[in-house]
C-alpha positions as CSV (number, residue, x, y, z in Angstrom):
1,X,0.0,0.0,0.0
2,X,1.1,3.5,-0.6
3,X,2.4,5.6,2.3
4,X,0.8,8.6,0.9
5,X,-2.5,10.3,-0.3
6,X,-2.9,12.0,-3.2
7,X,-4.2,15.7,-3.5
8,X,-2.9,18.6,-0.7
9,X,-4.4,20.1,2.6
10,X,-7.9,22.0,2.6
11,X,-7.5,25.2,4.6
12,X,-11.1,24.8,6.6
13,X,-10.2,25.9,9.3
14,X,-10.5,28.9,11.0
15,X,-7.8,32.1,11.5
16,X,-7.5,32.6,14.5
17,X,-9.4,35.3,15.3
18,X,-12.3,35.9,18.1
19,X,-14.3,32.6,18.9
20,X,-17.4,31.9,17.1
21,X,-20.7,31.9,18.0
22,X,-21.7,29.1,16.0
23,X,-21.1,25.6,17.4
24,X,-22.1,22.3,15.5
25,X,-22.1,19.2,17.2
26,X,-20.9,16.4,15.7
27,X,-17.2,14.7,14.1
28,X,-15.5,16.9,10.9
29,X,-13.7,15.1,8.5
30,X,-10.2,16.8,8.2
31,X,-6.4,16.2,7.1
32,X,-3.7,16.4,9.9
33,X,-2.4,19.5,8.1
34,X,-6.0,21.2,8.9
35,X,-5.8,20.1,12.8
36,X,-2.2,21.7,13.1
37,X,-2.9,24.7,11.5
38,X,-6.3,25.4,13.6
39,X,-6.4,27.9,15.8
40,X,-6.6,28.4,19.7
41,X,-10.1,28.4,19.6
42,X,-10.5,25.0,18.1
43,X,-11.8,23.7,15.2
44,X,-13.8,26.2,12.5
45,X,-14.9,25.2,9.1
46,X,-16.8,29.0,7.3
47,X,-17.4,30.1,10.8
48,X,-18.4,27.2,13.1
49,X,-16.9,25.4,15.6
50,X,-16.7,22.0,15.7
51,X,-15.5,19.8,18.8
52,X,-14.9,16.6,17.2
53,X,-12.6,15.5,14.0
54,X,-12.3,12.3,12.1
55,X,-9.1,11.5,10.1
56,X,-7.2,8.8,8.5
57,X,-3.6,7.9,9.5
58,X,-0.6,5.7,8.6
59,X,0.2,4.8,12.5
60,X,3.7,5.4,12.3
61,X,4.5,4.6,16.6
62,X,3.0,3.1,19.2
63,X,4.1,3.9,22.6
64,X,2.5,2.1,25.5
65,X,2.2,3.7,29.1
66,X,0.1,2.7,32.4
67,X,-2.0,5.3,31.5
68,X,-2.3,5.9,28.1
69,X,-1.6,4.9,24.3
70,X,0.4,7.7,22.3
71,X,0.0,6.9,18.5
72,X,2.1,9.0,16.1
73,X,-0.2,9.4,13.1
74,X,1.1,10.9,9.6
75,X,-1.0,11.4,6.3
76,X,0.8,13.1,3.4
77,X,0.4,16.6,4.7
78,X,1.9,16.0,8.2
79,X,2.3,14.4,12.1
80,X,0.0,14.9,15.3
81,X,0.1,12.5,17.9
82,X,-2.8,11.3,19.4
83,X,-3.3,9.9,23.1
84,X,-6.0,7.4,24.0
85,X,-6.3,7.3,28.0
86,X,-6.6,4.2,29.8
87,X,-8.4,2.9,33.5
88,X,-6.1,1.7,35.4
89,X,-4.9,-2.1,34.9
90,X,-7.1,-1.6,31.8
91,X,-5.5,-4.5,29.6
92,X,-8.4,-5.8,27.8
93,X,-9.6,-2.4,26.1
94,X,-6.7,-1.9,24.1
95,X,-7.0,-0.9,20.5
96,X,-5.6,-4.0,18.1
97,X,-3.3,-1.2,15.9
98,X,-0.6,-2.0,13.9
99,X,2.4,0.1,13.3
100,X,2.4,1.1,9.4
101,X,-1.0,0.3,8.9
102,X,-3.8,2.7,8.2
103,X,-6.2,3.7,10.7
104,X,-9.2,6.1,11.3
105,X,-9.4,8.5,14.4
106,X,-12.3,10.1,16.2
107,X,-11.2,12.3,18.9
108,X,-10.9,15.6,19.8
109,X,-7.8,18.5,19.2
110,X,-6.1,19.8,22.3
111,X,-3.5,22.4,22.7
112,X,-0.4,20.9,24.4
113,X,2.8,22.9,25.3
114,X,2.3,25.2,22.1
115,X,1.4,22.5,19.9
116,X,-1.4,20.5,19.2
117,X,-2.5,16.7,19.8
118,X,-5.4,14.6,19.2
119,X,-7.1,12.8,22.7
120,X,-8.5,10.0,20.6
121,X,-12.2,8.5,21.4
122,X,-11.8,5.7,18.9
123,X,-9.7,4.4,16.6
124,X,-10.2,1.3,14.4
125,X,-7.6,-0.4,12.0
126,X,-8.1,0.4,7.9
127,X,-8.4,-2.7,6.2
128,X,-9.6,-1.5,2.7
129,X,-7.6,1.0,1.0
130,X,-10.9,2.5,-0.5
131,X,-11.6,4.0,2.8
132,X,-8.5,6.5,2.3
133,X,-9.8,7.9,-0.8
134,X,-13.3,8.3,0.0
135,X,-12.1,10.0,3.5
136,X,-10.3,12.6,1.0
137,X,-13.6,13.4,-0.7
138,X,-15.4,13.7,2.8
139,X,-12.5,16.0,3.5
140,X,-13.6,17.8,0.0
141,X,-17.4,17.8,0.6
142,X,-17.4,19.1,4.1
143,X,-15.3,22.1,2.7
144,X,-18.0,22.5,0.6
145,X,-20.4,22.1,2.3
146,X,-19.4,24.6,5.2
147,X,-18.9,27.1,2.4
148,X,-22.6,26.7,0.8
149,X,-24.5,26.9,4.5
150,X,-22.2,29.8,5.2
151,X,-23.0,31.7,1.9
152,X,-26.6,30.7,2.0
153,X,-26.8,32.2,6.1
154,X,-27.8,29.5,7.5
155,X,-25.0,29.5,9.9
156,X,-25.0,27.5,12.9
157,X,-26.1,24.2,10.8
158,X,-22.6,23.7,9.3
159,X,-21.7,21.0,7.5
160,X,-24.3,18.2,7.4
161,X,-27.2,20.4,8.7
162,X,-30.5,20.4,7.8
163,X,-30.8,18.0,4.1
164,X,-27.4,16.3,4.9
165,X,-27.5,12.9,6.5
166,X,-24.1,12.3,6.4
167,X,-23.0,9.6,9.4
168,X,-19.9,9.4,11.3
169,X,-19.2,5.8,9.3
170,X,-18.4,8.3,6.9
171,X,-16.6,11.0,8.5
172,X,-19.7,13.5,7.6
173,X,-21.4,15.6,10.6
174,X,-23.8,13.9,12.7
175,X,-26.4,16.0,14.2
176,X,-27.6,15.2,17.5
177,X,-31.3,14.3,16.5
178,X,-30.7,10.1,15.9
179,X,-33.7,10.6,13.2
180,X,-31.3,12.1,11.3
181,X,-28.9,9.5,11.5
182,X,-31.0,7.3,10.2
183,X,-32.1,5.6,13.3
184,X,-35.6,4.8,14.5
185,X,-37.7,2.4,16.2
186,X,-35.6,0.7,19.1
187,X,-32.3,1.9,17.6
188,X,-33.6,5.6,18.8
189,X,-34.7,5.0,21.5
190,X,-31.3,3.0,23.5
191,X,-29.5,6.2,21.5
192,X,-31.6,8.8,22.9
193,X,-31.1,6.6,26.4
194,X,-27.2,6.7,26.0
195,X,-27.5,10.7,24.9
196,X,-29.7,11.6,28.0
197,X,-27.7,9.6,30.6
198,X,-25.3,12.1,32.6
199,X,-22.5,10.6,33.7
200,X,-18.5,10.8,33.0
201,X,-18.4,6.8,32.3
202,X,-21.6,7.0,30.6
203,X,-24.6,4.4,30.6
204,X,-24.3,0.9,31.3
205,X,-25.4,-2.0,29.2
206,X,-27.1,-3.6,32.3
207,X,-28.9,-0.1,32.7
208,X,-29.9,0.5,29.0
209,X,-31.2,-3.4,29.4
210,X,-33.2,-2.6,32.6
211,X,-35.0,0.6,30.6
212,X,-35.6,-1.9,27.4
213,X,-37.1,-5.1,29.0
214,X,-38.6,-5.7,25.5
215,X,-35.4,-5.5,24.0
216,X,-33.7,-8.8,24.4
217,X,-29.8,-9.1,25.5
218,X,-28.6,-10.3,21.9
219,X,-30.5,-7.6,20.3
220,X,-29.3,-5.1,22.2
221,X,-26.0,-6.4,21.6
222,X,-26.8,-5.6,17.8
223,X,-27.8,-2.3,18.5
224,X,-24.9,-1.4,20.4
225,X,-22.4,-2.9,18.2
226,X,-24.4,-1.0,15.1
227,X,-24.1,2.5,16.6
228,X,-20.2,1.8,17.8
229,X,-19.4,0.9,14.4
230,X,-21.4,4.1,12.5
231,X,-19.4,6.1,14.7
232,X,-22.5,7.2,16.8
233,X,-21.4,6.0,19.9
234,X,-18.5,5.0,21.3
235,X,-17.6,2.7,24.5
236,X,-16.0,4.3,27.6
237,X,-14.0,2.5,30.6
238,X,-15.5,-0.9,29.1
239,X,-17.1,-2.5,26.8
240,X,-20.0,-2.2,28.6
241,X,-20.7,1.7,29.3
242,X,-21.1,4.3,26.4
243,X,-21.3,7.4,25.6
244,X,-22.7,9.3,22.4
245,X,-20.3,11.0,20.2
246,X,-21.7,14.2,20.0
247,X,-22.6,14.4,23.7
C-alpha cells in the first residue's frame, strides 16, 4: 500500500481570530495539516466550531504507558500525535493497531505545550484502502459544504445540517437528532437513552437493558455494536458503558 494520499491540505479551518458563535455538534472530516494549522479556539470550518474531528492515518508509533496509548499518526500533509487514556490495569480495552497500517481516528484536538495533539475517542484499523480515498472526498465535501450553509446564512447548521445525513461511518457531521442518522424504532430509542444519561463513564449495558425489557440481550448487543461501528457512539471505561459521540 502507498504511504501517501494523493491531492494537498484543505484550509477549513478557522484564522485565529475571536471565537465563534456558532457551534455544530458532531465529528469533521479533516487532514492532519488542517488540525495543526487550527487555531486556539478549536476547530472552525466558514465560521463554526466544531468539537470533534475524524481523520485517516498511517500509524507510524506506538508507545504504551500505564496510562495511556500515544500513537504517532502521519498522512501526506503532516504528524500529530494522538493519546487514548486508559483505566487503570485496563488491559483488555486496548486498541488491536498495527504500526504502518492505516487507521481512522475520532477524537478531539487539544492544545499541548504550544502544539497541538489529538485525545483520541476511537480508533479502528483500515483494512480497505478505498476508505483512504473516500475520506479525502469527505474532507472535499465538508469544505464545501461549510462554504454553501455559510454563503446561504444558515449559519450554525454547518456542515451536514439540515438536508445532509451524512453519518460518522463516513466521516460527515452527525447532528444530535438520531432521526437524522438514520435511526428509529428501538435503535432511537437506547441512542436517545445513551445521549440523555449524565454521567463521566456514561450508561451501562445492564442499565440500558433494565430501561428496554422488551429489547432482548442479543439484540441489544446488535444495536450497540451497530451504533459503535457508524461512529454514533463509542464505548467508555469498558465494553460495557457508552457514551454518544456528539454528547
Amino acid at each position: 500500500m502507498n504511504d501517501s494520499f494523493g491531492g494537498g491540505a484543505l484550509n477549513a479551518t478557522g484564522s485565529g481570530g475571536a471565537v465563534q458563535e456558532n457551534k455544530a455538534e458532531g465529528v469533521l472530516p479533516l487532514t492532519i495539516r488542517q488540525i495543526l494549522d487550527s487555531s486556539e479556539n478549536g476547530i472552525q470550518l466558514f465560521g463554526t466550531n466544531y468539537s470533534m474531528v475524524t481523520f485517516i492515518a498511517i500509524v507510524r508509533n506506538i508507545d504504551h504507558s500505564s496510562t495511556k496509548i500515544t500513537y504517532r499518526l502521519e498522512d501526506h500533509t503532516g504528524q500529530v500525535d494522538g493519546h487514548f487514556w486508559l483505566e487503570e490495569g485496563d488491559t483488555m480495552n486496548v486498541p488491536g493497531i498495527v504500526v504502518h497500517g492505516y487507521a481512522r481516528i475520532v477524537g478531539s484536538v487539544r492544545n499541548q505545550g504550544g502544539s497541538k495533539a489529538v485525545m483520541i475517542f476511537k480508533i479502528d484499523q483500515v483494512s480497505s484502502p478505498n476508505e483512504v480515498t473516500t475520506h479525502l472526498l469527505e474532507v472535499l465535501n465538508a469544505r464545501y459544504k461549510g462554504e454553501e450553509y455559510a454563503k446561504s446564512g444558515a449559519g450554525g447548521s454547518g456542515y451536514g445540517g439540515a438536508g445532509d445525513k451524512n453519518t460518522a461511518s463516513s466521516g460527515g457531521f452527525m447532528e444530535t437528532d438520531g432521526n437524522t442518522m438514520g435511526l428509529s424504532g428501538k435503535q432511537l430509542l437506547v441512542y436517545k437513552a445513551i445521549k440523555a444519561h449524565i454521567s463521566d463513564i456514561g450508561i451501562s449495558r445492564k442499565e440500558l437493558q433494565q430501561k428496554f425489557t422488551h429489547i432482548n440481550v442479543s439484540e441489544m448487543q446488535s444495536i450497540t455494536d451497530y451504533m459503535t461501528q457508524e461512529g454514533i457512539i463509542y464505548t467508555s471505561v469498558d465494553s460495557d458503558h457508552f457514551l454518544c459521540v456528539d454528547s
